[in-house]
C-alpha positions in Angstrom: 18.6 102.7 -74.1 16.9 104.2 -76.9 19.3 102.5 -79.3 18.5 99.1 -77.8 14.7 99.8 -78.0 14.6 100.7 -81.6 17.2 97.5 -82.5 14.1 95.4 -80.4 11.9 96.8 -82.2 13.4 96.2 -86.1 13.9 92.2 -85.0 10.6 92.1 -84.3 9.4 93.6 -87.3 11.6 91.4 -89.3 10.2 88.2 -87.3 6.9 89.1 -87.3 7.1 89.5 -91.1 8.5 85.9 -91.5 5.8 84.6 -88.9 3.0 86.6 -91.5 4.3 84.7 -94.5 4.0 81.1 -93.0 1.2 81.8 -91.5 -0.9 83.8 -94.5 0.2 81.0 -96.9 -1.0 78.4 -94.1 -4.5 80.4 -93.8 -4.9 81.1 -97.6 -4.9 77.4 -98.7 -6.6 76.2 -95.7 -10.0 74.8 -97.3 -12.8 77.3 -95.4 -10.8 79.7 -94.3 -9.0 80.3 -97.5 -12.4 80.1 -99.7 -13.3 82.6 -102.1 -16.3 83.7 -100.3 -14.3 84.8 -96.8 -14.0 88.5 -98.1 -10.6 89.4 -98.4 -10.9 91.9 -95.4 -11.5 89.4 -93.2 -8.7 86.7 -94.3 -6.5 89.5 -93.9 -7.6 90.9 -90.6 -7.3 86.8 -89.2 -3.6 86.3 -90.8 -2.4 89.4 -89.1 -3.9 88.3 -86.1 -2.5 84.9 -85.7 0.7 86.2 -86.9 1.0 89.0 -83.6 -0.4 86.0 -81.4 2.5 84.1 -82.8 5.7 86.2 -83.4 6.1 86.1 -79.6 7.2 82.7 -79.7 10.1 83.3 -82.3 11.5 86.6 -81.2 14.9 86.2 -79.8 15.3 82.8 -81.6 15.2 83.7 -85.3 17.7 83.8 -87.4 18.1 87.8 -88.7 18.4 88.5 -92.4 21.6 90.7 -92.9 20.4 92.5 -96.5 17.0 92.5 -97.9 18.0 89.5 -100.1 18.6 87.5 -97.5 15.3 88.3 -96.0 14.0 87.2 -99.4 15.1 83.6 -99.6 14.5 83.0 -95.7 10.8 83.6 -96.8 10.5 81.1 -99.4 10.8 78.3 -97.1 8.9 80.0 -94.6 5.9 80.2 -97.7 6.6 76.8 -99.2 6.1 75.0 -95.0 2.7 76.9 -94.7 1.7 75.6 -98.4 3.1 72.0 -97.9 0.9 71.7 -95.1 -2.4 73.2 -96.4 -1.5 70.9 -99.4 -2.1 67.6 -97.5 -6.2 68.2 -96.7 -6.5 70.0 -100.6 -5.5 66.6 -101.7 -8.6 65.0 -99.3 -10.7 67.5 -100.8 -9.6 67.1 -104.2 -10.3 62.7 -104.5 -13.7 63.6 -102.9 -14.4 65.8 -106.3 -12.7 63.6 -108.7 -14.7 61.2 -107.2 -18.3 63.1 -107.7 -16.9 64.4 -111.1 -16.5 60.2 -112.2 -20.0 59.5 -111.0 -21.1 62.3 -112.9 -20.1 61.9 -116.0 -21.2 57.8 -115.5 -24.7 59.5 -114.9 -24.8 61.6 -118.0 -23.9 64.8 -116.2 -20.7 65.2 -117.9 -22.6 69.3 -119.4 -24.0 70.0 -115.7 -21.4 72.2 -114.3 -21.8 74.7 -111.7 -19.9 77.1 -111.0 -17.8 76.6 -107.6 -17.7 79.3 -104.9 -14.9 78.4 -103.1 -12.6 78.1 -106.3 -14.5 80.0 -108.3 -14.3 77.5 -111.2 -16.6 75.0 -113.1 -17.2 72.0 -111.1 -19.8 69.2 -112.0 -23.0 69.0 -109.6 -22.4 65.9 -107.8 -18.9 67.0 -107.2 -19.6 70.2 -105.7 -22.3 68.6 -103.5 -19.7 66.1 -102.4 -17.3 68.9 -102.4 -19.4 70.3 -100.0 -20.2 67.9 -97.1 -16.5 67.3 -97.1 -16.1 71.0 -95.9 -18.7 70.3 -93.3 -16.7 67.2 -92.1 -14.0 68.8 -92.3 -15.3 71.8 -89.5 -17.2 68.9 -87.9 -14.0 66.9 -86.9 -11.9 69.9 -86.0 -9.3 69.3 -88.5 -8.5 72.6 -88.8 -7.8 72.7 -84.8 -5.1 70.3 -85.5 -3.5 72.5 -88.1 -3.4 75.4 -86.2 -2.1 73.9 -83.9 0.8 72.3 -85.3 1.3 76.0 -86.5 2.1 77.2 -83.2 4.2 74.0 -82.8 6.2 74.8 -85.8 7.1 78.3 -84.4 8.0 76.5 -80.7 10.3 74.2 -83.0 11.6 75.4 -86.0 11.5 79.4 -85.8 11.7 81.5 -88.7 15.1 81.6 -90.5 15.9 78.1 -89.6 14.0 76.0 -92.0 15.6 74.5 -95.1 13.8 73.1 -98.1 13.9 68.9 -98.1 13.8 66.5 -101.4 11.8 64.7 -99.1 8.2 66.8 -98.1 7.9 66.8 -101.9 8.3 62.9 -102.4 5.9 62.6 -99.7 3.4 65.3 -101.4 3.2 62.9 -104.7 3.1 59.9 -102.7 -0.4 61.5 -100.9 -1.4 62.7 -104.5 -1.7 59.2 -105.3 -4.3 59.0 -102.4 -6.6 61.1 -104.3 -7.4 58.2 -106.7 -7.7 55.7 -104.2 -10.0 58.0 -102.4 -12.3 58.8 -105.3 -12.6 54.8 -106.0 -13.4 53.8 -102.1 -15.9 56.9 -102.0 -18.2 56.4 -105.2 -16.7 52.4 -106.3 -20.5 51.4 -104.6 -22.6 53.6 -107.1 -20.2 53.2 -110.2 -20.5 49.4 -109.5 -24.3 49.8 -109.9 -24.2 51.9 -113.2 -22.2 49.9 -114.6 -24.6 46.7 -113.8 -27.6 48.8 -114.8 -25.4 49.3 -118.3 -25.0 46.1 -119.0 -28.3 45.1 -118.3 -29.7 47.8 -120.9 -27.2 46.2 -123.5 -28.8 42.8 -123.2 -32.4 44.3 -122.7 -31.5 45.8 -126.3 -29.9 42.4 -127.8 -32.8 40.5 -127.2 -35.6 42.6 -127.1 -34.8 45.1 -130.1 -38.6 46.9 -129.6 -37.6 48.5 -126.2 -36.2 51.8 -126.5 -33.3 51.4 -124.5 -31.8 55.0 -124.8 -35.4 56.5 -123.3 -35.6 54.0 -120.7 -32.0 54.1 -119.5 -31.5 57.7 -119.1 -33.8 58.3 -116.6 -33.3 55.0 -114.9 -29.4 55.6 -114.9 -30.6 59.3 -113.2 -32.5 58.2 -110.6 -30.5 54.8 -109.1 -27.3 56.9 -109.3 -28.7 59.5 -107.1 -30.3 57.1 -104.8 -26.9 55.7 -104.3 -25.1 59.0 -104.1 -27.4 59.6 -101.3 -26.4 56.6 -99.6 -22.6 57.4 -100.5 -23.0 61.2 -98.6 -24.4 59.5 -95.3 -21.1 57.5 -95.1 -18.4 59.6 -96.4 -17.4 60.5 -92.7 -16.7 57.0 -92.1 -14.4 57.3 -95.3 -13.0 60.9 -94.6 -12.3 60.3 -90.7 -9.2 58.0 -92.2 -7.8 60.1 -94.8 -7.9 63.2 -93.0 -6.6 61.6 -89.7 -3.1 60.6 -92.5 -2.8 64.3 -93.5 -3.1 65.8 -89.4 -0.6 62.8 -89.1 2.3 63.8 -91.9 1.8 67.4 -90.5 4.9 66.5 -87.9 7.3 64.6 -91.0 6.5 68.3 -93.0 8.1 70.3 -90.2 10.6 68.3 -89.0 11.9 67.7 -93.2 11.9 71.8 -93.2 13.8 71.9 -90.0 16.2 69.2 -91.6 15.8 66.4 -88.9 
């Protein structure tokens, strides 16, 4: 009896540890929850959590690791399912601040960088202000409901030790990175269309009337119609994000079922 009880015991530690590596790797990309500014205390404390609420639906359907190696390469799949599918709404998040970063540097703001608190790198100031109301759309629609949920899916599903890595989740991870482009155009195309105008119309003001100081007059008008527009842009980016974060909560299910190898 005691035999049996300590036996129990070692699978579940050996599950729960697989169930904490897709699940911290999930959590530590997850824009929010994964941010720079959750102190590291916390992140940890949430991971383990979710990972006990979890391991109950894997144990006695995991595949054990034999040797310690073996327990090695059953968690690189386990890490690279948790990161695939944090990877799908970084890539919404990162076309929103190409997108401010274009109109930036349109607008002359190509030196004003801040520095980012959720990366903890130098982003331009539109960008991190777009950066920003994407996080709160983000919490807003309750996308990160949907990717916890399809966490405890995954476990229902595919328990730990029977995923296997699939030529195809990374095809379909460069195909959405192409999205990011699109997304940066459809988001800012509006303002940048409008610079551009206001460009052009400076170059003729300067062909045919030589005595205007274009370069005094065009900074600040450049300034202040981008950031009239930008403001515009900001009250309908939910309209634009709704779509392209409804396509990443809908290729969570192809990302799990490529792991499990159906």
């Amino acid at each position: 009896m005691k035999l049996d009880f300590y036996a129990y015991l070692a699978e579940y530690a050996a599950v729960f540890a697989l169930v904490l590596v897709r699940v911290g790797f999930l959590v530590a990309f997850l824009p929010v929850f994964g941010s720079r500014l959750v102190p590291p205390m916390i992140k940890a404390a949430s991971i383990l959590v979710l990972a006990l609420i979890l391991t109950p639906l894997a144990v006695g359907r995991t595949k054990m690791p034999a040797t310690a190696w073996e327990f090695l390469l059953l968690c690189v799949p386990e890490a690279l399912l948790g990161l695939s599918m944090a990877f799908l709404v970084r890539l919404v998040f990162a076309g929103v601040q190409f997108g401010g970063q274009l109109l930036g540097f349109q607008m002359g703001f190509g030196v004003a960088n801040v520095i980012d608190p959720a990366t903890g790198v130098e982003a331009p100031v539109l960008a991190q202000m777009a950066y920003l109301v994407a996080l709160l759309l983000f919490l807003v629609f309750d996308i990160h409901h949907y990717f916890f949920l399809a966490l405890g899916e995954s476990f229902k599903v595919f328990p730990p030790g029977t995923l296997k890595g699939s030529k195809e989740v990374f095809h379909l991870l460069v195909l959405q990175g192409e999205d990011i482009f699109r997304l940066a155009i459809r988001i800012l195309a509006p303002a940048m269309a409008i610079l551009l105008l206001i460009q052009i119309a400076m170059g003729i003001v300067s062909r045919f009337v030589p005595q205007v100081n274009v370069m005094i007059i065009s900074f600040p008008l450049t300034i202040g119609v981008g950031l009239f527009f930008f403001g515009l842009t900001l009250q309908v980016l939910g309209r634009v994000l709704e779509p392209a974060y409804g396509e990443a909560v809908r290729s969570l299910p192809f990302i799990m079922r490529a792991f499990g190898g159906h």
